[in-house]
PyMOL Python script that loads the backbone (N, CA, C, O; Angstrom):
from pymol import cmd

cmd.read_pdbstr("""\
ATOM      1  N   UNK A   1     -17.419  10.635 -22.623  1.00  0.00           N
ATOM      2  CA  UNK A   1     -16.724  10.499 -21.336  1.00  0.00           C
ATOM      3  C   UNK A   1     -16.103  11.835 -20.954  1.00  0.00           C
ATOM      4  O   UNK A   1     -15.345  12.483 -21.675  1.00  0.00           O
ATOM      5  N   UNK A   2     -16.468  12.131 -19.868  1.00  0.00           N
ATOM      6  CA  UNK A   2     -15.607  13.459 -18.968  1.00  0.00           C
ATOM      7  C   UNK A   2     -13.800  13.279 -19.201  1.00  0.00           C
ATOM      8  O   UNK A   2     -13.054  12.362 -18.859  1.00  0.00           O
ATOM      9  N   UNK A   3     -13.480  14.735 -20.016  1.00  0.00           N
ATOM     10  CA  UNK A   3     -11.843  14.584 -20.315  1.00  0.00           C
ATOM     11  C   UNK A   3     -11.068  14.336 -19.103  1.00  0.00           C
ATOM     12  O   UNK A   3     -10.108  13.582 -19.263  1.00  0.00           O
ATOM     13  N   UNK A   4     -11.309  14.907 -17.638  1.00  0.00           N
ATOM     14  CA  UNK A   4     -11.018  15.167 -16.747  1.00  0.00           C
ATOM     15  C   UNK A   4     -11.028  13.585 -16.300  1.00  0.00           C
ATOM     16  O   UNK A   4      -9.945  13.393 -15.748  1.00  0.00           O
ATOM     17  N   UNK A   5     -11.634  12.627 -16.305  1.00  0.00           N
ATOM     18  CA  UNK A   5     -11.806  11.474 -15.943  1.00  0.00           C
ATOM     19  C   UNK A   5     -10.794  10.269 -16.842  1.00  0.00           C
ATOM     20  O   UNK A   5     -10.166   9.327 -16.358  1.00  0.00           O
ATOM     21  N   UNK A   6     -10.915  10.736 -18.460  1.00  0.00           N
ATOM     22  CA  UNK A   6      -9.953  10.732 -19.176  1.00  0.00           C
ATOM     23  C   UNK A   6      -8.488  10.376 -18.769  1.00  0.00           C
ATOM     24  O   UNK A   6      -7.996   9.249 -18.830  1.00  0.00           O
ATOM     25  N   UNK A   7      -7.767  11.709 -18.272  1.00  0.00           N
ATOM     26  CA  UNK A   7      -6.933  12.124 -18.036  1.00  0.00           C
ATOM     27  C   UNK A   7      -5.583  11.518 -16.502  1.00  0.00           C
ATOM     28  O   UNK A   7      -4.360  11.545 -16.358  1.00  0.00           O
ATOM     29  N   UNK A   8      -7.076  10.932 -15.484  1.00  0.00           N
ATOM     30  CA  UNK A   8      -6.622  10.852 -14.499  1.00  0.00           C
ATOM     31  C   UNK A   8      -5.930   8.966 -14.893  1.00  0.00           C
ATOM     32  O   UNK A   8      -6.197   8.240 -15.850  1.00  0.00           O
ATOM     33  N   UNK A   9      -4.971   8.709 -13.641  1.00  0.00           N
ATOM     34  CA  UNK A   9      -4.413   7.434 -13.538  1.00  0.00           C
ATOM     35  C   UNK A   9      -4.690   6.834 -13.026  1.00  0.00           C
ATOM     36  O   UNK A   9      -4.327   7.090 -11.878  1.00  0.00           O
ATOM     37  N   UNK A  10      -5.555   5.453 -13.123  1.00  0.00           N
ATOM     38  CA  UNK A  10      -5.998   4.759 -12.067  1.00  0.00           C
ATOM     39  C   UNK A  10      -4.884   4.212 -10.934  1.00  0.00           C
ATOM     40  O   UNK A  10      -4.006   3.444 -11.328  1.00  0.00           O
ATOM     41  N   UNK A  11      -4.929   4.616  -9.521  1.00  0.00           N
ATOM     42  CA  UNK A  11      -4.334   4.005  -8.550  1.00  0.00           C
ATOM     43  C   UNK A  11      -4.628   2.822  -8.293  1.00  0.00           C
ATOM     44  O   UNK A  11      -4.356   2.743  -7.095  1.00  0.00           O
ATOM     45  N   UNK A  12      -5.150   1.461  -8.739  1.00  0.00           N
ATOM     46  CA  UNK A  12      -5.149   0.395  -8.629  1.00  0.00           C
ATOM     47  C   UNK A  12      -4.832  -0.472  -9.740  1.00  0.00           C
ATOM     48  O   UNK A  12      -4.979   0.174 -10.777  1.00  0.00           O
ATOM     49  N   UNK A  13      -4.470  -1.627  -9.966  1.00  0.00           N
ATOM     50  CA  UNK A  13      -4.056  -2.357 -11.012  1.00  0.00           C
ATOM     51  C   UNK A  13      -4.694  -3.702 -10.586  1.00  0.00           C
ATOM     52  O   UNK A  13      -4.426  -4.264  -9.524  1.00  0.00           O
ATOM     53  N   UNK A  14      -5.560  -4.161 -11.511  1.00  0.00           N
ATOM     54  CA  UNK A  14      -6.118  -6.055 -10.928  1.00  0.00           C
ATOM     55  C   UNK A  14      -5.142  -7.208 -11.826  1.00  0.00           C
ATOM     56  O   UNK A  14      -5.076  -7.572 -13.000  1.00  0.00           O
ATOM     57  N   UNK A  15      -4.430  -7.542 -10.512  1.00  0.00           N
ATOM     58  CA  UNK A  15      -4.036  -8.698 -10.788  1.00  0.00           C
ATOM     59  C   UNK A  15      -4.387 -10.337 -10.298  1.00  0.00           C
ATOM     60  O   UNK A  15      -4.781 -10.643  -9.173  1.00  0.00           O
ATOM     61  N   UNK A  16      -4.178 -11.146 -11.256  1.00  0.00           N
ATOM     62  CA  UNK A  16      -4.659 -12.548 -10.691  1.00  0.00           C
ATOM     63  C   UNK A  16      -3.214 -13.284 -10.391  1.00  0.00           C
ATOM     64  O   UNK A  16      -2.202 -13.213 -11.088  1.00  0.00           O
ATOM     65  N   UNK A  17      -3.423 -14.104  -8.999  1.00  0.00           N
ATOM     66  CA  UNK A  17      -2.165 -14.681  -8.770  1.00  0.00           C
ATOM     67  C   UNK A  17      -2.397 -16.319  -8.156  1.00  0.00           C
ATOM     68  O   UNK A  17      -3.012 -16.410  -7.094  1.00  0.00           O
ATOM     69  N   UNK A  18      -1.964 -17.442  -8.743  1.00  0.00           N
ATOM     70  CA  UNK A  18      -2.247 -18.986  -7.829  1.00  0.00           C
ATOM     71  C   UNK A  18      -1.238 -18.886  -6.990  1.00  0.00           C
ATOM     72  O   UNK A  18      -0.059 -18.728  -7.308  1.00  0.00           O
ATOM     73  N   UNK A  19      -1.851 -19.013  -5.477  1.00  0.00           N
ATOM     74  CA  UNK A  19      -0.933 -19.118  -4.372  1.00  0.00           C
ATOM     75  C   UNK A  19      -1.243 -20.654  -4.031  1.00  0.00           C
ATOM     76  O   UNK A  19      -2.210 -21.156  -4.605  1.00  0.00           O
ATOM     77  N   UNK A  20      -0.618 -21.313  -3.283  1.00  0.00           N
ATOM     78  CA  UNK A  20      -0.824 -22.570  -2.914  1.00  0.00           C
ATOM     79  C   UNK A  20      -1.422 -22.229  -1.687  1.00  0.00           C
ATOM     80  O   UNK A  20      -1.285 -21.149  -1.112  1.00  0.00           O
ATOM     81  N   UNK A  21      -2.301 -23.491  -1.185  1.00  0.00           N
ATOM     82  CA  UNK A  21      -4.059 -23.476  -0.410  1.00  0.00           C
ATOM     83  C   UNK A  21      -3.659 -22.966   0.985  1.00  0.00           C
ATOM     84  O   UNK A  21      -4.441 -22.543   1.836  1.00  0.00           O
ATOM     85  N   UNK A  22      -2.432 -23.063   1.082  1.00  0.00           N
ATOM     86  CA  UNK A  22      -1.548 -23.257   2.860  1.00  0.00           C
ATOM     87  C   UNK A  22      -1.237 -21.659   2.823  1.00  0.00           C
ATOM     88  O   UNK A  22      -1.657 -21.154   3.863  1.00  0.00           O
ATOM     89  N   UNK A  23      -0.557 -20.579   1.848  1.00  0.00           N
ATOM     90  CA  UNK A  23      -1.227 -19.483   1.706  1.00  0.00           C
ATOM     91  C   UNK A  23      -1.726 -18.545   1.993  1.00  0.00           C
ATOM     92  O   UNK A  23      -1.475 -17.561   2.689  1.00  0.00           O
ATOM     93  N   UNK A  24      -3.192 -19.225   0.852  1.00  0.00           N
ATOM     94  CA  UNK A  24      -4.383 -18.390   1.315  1.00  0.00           C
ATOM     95  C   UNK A  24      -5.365 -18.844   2.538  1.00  0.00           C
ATOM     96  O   UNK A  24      -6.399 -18.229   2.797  1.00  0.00           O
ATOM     97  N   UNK A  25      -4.887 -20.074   3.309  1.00  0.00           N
ATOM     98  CA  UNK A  25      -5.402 -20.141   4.523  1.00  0.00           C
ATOM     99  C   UNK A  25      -4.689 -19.065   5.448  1.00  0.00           C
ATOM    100  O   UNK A  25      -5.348 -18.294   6.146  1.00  0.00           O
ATOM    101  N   UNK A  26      -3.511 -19.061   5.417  1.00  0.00           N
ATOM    102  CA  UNK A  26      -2.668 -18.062   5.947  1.00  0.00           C
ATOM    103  C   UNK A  26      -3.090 -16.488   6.261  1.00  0.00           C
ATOM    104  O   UNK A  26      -3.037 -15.681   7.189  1.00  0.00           O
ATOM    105  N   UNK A  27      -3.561 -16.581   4.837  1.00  0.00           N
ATOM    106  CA  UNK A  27      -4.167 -14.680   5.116  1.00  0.00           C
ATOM    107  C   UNK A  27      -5.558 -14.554   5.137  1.00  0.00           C
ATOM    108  O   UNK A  27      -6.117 -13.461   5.045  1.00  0.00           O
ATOM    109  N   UNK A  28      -6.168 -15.663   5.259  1.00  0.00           N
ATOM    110  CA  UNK A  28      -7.660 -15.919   5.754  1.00  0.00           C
ATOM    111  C   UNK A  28      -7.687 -15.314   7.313  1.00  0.00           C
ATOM    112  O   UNK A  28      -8.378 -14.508   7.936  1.00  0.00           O
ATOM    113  N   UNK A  29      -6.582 -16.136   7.569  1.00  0.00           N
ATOM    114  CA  UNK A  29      -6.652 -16.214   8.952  1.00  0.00           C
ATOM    115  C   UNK A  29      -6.074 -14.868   9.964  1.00  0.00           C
ATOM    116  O   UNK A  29      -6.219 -14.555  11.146  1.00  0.00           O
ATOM    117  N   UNK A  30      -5.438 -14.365   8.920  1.00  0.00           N
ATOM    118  CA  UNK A  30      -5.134 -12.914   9.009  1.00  0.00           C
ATOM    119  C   UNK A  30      -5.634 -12.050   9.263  1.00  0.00           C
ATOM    120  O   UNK A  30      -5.391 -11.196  10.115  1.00  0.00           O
ATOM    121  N   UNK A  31      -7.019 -12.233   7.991  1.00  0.00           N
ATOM    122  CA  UNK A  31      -7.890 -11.154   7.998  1.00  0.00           C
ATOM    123  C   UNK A  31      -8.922 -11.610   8.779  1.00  0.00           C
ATOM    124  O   UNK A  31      -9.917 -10.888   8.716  1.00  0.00           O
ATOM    125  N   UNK A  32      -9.011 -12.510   9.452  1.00  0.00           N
ATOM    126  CA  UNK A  32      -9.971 -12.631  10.558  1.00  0.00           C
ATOM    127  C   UNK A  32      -9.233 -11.999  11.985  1.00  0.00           C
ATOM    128  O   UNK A  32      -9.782 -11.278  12.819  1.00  0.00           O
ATOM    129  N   UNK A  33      -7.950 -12.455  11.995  1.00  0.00           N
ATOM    130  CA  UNK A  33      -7.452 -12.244  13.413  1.00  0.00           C
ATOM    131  C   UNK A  33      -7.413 -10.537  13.482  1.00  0.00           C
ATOM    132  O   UNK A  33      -7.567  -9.936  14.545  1.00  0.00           O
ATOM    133  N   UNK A  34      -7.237 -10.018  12.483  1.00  0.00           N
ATOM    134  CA  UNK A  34      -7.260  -8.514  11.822  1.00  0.00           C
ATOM    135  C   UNK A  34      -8.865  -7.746  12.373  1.00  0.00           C
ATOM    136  O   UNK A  34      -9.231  -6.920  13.210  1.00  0.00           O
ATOM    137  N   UNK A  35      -9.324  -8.405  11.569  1.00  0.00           N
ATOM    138  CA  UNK A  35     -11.040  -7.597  11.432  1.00  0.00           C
ATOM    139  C   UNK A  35     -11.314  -7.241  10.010  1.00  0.00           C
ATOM    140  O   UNK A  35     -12.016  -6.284   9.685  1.00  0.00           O
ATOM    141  N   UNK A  36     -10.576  -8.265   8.964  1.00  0.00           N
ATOM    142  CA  UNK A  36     -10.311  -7.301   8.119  1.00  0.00           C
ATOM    143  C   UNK A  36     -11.318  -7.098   6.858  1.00  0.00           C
ATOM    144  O   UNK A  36     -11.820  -8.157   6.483  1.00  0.00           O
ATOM    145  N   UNK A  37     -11.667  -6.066   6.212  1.00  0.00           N
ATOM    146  CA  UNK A  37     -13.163  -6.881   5.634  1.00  0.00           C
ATOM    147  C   UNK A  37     -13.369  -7.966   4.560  1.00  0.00           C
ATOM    148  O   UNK A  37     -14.336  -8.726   4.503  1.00  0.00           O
ATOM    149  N   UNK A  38     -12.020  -7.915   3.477  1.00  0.00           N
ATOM    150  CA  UNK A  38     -11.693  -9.081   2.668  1.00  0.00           C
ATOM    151  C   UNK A  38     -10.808  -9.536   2.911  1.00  0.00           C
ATOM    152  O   UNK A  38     -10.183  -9.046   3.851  1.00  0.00           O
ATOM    153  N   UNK A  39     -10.164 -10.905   2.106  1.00  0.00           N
ATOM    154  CA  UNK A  39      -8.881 -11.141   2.059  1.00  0.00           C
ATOM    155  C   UNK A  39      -7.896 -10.437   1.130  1.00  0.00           C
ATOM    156  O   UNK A  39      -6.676 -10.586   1.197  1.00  0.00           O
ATOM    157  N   UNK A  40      -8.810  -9.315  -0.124  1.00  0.00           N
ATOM    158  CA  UNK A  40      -7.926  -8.364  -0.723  1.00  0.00           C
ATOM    159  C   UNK A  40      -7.104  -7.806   0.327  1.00  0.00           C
ATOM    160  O   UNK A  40      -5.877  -7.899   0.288  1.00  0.00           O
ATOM    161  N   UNK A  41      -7.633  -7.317   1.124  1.00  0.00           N
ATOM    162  CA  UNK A  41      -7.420  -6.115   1.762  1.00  0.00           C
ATOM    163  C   UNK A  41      -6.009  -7.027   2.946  1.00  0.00           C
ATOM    164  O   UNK A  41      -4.951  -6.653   3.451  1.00  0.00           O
ATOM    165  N   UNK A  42      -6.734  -8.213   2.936  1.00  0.00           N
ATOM    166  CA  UNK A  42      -4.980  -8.494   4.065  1.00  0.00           C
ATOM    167  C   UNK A  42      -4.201  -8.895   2.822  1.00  0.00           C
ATOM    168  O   UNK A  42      -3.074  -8.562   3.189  1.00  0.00           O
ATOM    169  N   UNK A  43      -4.069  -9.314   1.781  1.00  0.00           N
ATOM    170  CA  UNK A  43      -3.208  -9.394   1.182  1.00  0.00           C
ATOM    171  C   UNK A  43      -2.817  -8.291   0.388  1.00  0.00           C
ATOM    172  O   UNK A  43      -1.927  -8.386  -0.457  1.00  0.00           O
ATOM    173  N   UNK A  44      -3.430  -7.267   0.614  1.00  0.00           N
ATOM    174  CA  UNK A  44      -2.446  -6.001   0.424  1.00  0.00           C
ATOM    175  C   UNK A  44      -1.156  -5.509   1.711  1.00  0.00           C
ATOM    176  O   UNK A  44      -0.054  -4.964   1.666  1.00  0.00           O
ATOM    177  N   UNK A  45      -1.947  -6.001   2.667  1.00  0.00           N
ATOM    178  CA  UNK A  45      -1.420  -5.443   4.056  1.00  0.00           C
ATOM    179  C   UNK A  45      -0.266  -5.980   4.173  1.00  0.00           C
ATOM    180  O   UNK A  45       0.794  -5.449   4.505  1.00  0.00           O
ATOM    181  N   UNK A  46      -0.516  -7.200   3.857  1.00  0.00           N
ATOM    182  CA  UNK A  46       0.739  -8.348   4.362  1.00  0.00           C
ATOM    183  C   UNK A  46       1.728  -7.857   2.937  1.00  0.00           C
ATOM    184  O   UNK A  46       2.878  -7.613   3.304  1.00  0.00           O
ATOM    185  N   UNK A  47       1.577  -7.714   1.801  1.00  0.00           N
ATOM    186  CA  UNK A  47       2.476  -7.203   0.415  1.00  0.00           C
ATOM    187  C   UNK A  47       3.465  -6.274   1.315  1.00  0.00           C
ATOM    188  O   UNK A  47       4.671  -6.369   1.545  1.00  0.00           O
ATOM    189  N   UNK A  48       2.137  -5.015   1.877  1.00  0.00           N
ATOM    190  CA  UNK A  48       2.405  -3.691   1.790  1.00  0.00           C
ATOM    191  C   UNK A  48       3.852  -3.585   3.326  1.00  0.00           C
ATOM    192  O   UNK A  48       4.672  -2.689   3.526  1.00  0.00           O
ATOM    193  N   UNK A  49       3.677  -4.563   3.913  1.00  0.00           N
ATOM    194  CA  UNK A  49       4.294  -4.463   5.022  1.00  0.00           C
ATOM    195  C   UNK A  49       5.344  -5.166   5.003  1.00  0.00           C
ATOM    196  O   UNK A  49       6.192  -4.971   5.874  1.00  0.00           O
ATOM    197  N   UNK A  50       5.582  -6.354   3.803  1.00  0.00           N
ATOM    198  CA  UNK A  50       6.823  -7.282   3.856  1.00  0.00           C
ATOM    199  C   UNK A  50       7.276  -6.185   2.641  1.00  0.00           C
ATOM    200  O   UNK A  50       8.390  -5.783   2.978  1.00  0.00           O
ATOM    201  N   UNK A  51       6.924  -5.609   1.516  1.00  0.00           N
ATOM    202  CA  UNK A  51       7.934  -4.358   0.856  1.00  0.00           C
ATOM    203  C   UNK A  51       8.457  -3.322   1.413  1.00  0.00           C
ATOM    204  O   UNK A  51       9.563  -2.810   1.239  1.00  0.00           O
ATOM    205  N   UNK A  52       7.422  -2.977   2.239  1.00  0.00           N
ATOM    206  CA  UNK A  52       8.560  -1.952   3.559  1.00  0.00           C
ATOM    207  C   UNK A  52       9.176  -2.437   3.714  1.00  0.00           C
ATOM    208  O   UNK A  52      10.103  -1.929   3.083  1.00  0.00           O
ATOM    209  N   UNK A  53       9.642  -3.542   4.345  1.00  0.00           N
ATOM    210  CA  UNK A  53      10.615  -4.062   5.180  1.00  0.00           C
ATOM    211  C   UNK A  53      11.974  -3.917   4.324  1.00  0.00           C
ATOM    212  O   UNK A  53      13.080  -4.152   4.811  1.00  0.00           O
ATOM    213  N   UNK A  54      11.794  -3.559   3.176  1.00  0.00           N
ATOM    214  CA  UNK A  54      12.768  -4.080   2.067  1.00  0.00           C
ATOM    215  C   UNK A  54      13.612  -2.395   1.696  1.00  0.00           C
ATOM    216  O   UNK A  54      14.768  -2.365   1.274  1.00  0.00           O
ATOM    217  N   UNK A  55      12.829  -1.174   1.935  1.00  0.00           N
ATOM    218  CA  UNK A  55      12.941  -0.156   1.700  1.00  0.00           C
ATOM    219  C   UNK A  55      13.880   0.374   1.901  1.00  0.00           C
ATOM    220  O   UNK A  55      14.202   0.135   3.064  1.00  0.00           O
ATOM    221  N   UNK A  56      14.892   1.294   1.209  1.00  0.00           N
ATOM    222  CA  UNK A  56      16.199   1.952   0.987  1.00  0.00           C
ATOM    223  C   UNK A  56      15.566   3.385   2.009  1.00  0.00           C
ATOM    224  O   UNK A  56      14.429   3.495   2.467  1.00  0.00           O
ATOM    225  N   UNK A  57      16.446   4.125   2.116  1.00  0.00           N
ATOM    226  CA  UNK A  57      16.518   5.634   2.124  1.00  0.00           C
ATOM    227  C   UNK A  57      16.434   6.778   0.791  1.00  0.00           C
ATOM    228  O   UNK A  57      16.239   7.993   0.772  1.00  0.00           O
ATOM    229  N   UNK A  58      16.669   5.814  -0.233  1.00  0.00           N
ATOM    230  CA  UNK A  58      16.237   6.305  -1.678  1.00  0.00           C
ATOM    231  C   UNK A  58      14.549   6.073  -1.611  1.00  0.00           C
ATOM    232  O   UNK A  58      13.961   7.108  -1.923  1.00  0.00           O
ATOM    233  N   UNK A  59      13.942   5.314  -1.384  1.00  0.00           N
ATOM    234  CA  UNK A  59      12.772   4.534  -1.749  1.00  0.00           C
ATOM    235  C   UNK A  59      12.059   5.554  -1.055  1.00  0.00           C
ATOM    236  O   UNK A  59      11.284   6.354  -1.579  1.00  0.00           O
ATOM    237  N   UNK A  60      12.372   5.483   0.196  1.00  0.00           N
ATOM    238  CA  UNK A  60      11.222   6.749   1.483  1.00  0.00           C
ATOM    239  C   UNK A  60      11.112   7.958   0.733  1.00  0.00           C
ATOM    240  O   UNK A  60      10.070   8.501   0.365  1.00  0.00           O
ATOM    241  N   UNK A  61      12.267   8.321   0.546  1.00  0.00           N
ATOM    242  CA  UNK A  61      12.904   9.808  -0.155  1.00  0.00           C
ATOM    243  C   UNK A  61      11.743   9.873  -1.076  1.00  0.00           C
ATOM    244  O   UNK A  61      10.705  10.472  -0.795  1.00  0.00           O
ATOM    245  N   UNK A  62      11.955   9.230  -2.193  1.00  0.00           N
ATOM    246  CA  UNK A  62      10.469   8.881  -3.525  1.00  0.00           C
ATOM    247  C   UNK A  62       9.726   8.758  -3.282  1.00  0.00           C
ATOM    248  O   UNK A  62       8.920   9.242  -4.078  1.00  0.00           O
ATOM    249  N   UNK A  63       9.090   8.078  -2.086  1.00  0.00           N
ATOM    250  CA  UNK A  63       8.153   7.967  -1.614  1.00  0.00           C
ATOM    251  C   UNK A  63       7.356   9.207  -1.299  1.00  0.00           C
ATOM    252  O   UNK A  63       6.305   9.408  -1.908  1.00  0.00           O
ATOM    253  N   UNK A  64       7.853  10.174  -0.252  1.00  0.00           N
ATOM    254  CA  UNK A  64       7.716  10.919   0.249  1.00  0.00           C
ATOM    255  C   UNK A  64       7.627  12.069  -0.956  1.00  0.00           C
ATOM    256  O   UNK A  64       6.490  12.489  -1.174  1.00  0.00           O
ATOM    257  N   UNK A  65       8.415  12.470  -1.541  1.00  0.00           N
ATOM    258  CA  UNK A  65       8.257  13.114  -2.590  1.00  0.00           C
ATOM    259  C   UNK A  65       6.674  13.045  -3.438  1.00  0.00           C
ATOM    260  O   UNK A  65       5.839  13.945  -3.530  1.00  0.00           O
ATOM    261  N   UNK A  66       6.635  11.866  -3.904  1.00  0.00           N
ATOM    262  CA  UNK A  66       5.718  11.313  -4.810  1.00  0.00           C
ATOM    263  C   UNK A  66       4.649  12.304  -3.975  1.00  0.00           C
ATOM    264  O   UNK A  66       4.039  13.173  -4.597  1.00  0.00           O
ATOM    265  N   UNK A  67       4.500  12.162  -2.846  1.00  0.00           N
ATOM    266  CA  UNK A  67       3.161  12.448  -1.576  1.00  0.00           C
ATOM    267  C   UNK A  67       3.208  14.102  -1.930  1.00  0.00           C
ATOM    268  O   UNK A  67       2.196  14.268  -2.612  1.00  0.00           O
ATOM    269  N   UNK A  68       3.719  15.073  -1.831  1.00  0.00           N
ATOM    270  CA  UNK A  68       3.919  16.238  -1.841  1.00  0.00           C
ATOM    271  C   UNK A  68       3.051  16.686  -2.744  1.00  0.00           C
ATOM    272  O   UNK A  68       3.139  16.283  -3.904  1.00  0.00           O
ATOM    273  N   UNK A  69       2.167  17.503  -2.404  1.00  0.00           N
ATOM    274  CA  UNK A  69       1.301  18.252  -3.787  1.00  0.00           C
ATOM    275  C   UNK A  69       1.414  20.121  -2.776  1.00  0.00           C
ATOM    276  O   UNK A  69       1.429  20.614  -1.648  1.00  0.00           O
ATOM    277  N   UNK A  70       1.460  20.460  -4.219  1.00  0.00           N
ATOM    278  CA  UNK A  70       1.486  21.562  -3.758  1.00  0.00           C
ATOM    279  C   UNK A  70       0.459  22.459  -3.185  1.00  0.00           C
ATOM    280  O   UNK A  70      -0.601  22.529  -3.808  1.00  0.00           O
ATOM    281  N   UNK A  71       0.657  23.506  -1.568  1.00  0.00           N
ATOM    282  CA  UNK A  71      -0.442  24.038  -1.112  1.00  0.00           C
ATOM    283  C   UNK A  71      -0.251  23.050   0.339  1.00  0.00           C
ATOM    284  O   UNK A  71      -0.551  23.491   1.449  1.00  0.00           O
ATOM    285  N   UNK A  72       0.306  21.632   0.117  1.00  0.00           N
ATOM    286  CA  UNK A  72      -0.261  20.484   1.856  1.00  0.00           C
ATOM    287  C   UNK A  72       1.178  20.514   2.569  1.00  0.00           C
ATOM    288  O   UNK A  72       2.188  20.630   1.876  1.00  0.00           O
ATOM    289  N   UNK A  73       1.227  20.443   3.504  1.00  0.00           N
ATOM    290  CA  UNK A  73       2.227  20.594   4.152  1.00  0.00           C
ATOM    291  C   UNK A  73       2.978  19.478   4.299  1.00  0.00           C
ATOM    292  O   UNK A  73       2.378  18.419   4.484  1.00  0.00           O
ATOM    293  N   UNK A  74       4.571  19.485   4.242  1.00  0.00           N
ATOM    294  CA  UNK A  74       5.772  18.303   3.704  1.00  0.00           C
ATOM    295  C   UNK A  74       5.171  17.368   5.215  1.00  0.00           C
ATOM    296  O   UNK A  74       4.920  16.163   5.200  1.00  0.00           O
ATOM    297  N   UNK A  75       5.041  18.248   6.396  1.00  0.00           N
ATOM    298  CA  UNK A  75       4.966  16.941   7.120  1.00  0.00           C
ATOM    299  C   UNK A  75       3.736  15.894   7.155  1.00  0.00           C
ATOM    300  O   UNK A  75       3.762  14.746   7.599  1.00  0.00           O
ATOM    301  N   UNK A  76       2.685  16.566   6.590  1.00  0.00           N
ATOM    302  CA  UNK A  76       1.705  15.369   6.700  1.00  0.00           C
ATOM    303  C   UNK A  76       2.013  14.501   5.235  1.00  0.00           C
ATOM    304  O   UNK A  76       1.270  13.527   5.116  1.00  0.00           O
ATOM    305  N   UNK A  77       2.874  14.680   4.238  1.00  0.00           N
ATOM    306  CA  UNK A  77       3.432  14.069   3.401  1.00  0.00           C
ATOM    307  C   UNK A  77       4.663  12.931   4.144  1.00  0.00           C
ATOM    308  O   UNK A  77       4.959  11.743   4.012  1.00  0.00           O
ATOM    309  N   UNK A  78       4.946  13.637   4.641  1.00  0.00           N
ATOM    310  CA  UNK A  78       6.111  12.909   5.957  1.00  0.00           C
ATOM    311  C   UNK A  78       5.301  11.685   6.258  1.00  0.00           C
ATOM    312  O   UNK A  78       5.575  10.617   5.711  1.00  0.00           O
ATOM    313  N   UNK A  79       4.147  11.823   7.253  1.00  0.00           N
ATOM    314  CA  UNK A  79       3.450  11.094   8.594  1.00  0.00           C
ATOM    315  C   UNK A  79       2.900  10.173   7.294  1.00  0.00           C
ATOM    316  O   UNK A  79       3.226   8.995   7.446  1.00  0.00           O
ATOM    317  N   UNK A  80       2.038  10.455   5.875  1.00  0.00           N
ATOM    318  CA  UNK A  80       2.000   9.421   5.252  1.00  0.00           C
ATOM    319  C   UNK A  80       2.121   7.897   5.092  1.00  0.00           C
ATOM    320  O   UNK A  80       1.392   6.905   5.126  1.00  0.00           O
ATOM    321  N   UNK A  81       4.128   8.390   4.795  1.00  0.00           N
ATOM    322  CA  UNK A  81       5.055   7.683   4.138  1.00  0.00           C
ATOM    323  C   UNK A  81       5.803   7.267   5.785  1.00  0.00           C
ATOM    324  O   UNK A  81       6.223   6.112   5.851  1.00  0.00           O
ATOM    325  N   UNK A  82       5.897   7.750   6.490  1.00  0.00           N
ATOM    326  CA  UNK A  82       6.628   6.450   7.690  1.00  0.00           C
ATOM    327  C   UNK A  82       5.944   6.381   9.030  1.00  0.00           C
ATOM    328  O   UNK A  82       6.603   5.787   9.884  1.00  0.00           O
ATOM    329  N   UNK A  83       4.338   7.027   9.556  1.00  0.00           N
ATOM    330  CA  UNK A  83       3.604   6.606  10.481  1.00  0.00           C
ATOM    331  C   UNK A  83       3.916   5.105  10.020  1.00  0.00           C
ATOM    332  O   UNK A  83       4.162   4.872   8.837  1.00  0.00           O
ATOM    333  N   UNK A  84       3.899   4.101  10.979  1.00  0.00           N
ATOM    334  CA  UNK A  84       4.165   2.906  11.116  1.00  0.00           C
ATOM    335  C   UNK A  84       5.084   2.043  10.303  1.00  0.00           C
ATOM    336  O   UNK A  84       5.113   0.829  10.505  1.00  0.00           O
ATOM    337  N   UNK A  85       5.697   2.508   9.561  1.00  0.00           N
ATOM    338  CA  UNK A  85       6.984   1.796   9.247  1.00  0.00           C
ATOM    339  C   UNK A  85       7.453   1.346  10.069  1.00  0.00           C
ATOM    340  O   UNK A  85       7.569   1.733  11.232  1.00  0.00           O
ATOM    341  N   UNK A  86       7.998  -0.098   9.259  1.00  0.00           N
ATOM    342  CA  UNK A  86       8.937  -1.067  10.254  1.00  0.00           C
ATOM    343  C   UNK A  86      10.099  -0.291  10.133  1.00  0.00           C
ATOM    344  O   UNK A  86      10.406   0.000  11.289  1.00  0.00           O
ATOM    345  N   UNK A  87      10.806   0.138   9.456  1.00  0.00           N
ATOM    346  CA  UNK A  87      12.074   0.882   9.102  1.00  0.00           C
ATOM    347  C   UNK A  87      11.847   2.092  10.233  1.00  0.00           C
ATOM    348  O   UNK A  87      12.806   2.473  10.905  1.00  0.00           O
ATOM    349  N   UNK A  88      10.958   2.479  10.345  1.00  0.00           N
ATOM    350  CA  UNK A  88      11.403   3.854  11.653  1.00  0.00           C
ATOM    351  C   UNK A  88      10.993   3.535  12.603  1.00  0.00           C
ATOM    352  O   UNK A  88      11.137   4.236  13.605  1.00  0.00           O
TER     353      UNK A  88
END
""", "prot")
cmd.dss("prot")
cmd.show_as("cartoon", "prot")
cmd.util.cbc("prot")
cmd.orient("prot")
């Protein structure tokens, strides 16, 4: 195996979760009213958008940080982390 491949962190984690049927009709219907291509993908959306909602000024801060690599510029690290936030 490539060390380099080794080395890196996978950005995804698979988890299994029983939601009750009322639910996952819920984000069925989501990801249809959406366009969306799975129901992974709206039930990330819908996660990803009710944990914003929850977000400190510490949290963005980390957030934003985390984004920063060196050489890219802080604001497209910026536009990242709060283009469409409910919080801004």
């Amino acid at each position: 195996m490539d060390d380099d491949k080794q080395d890196e962190t996978p950005t995804t984690k698979r988890r299994v979760y029983d939601l009750p049927t009322e639910l996952v009709e819920r984000i069925v219907e989501f990801q249809k009213d959406k366009g969306l291509p799975s129901e992974v993908e709206a039930a990330r959306r819908l996660l990803d958008q009710a944990l914003k909602s929850r977000d400190s000024r510490e949290t963005l801060v980390g957030r934003f940080l985390s984004k920063l690599v060196p050489g890219s510029e802080p604001s497209d690290s910026a536009a990242t982390v709060l283009v469409g936030h409910p919080l801004v």
